[in-house]
N, C-alpha and C positions, 0 to 999 in steps of 0.2 A: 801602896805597899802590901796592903789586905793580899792584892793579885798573884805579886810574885811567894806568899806561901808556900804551897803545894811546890811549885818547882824548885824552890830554896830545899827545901823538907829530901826532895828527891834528889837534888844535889849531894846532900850531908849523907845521907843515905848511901849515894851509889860509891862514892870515897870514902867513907869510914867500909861498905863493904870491898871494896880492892885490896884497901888493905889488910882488913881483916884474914882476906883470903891471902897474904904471902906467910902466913903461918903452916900453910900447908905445897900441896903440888895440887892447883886447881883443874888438872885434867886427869889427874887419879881420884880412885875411889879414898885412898887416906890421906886426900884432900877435900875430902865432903866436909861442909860447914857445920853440919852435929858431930862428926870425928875430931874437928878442931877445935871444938866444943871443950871437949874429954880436957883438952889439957887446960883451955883458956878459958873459962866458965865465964867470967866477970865481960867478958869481950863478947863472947857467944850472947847472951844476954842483950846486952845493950844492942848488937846486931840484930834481933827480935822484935826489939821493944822498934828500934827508930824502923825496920822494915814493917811489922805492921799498921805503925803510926801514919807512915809515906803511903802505904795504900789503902790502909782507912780513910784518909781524909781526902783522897784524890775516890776513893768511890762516892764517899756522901756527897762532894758538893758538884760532881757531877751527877748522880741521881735526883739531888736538888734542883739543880738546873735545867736539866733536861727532860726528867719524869716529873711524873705525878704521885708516881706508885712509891711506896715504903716498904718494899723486898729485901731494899741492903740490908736494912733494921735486923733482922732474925739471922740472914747470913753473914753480917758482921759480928753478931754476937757468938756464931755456930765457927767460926773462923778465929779469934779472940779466944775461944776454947780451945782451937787448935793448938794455936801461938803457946798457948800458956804450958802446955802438956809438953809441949815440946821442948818451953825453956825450962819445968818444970824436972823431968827428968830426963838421966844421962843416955848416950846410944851407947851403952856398954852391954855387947851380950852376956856379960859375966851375969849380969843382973838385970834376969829376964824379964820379970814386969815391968821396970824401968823402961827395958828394950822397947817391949810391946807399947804401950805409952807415948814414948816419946814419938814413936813410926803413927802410931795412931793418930797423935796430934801432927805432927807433918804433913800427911798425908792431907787430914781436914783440912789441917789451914791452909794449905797449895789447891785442894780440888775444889772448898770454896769460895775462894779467895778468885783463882781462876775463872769458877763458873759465873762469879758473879760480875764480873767485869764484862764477860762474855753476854751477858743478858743484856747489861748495860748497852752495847754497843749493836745489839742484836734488836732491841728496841729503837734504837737509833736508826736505823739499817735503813728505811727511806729518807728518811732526814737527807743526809750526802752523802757525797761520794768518800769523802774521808773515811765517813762511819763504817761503810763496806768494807771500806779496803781495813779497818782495824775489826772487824768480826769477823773478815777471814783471818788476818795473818793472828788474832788471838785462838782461832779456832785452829789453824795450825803449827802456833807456839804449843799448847797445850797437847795436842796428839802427837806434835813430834818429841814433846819432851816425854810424854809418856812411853813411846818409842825407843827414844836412848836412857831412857832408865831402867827400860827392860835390856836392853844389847850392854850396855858398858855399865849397869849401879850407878848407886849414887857420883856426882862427881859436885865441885865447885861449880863449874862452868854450864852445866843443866842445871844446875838448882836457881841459879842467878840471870839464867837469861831471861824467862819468862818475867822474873821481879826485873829487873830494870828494862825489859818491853811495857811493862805494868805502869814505871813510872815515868816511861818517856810517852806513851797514847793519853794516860790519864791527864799530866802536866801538860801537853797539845791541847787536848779537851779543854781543861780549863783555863789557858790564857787563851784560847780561839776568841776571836769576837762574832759575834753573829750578823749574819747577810740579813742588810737591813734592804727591803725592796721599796723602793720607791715611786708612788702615786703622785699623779697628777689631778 
């Protein structure tokens, strides 16, 4: 039962966020998940908590598993920072520290949250052929979402694709069973 966690965790996760998102127009910008935030606070929130939660625990117990190293430790904590700013305060330019703030925190907890999955899978990178193929396509989730967030703003559907790429490599990762080689 331990096993299926993390993919349960990213289940709950990815349908509590769909629907979160029919409060808005997920291919417009005032359908961004901090804009439907403004009106839903309580929902915006728990969207937070369970997204970070889903890719906190699919980092640790794959840096567990596969590393040696304790790097998540500091970028989980610098990420958790982010998360918090952001559910912390509103994206309302009316109220521009908040503004700034909340973009602050977004920002951190996406580009660390990001870079460190990417590490994760970058260290992995001779391991297999999986690991490749998820260090490119994370390395080019992340620069194309960078991409369409410069050409079109924030929207629903950039903000969530990278997170549910996050919890469907990560969840792989951790029900994978490892290639056991066999001696004679």
């Amino acid at each position: 039962m331990k096993k299926y966690i993390l993919p349960l965790l990213c289940a709950v996760a990815t349908v509590y966020t769909v629907w979160y998102m029919h409060f808005g127009v997920p291919y417009k910008n005032s359908g961004a998940l901090s804009k439907i935030g403004l009106m839903h606070h309580g929902y915006f929130v728990l969207w937070g908590v369970l997204t970070f939660a889903a890719l906190s625990l699919g980092i640790v117990r794959a840096y567990r598993r596969y590393t040696q190293t304790k790097i998540y430790l500091p970028l989980l904590c610098l990420s958790g920072v982010g998360m918090a700013l952001t559910l912390a305060f509103d994206f309302d330019f009316s109220k521009m520290p908040d503004y700034y703030f909340h973009c602050a925190g977004s920002l951190l907890f996406s580009v660390i949250t990001g870079t460190t999955i990417f590490v994760l899978f970058a260290m992995l990178y001779k391991k297999d052929t999986l690991y490749k193929i998820f260090t490119y396509l994370t390395a080019a989730l992340l620069l194309g979402d960078l991409v369409l967030l410069l050409i079109f703003k924030e929207t629903a559907l950039i903000e969530v694709v990278p997170i549910f790429a996050g919890y469907a490599m990560l969840s792989i990762a951790d029900l994978r069973r490892e290639t056991v080689e066999l001696t004679r």
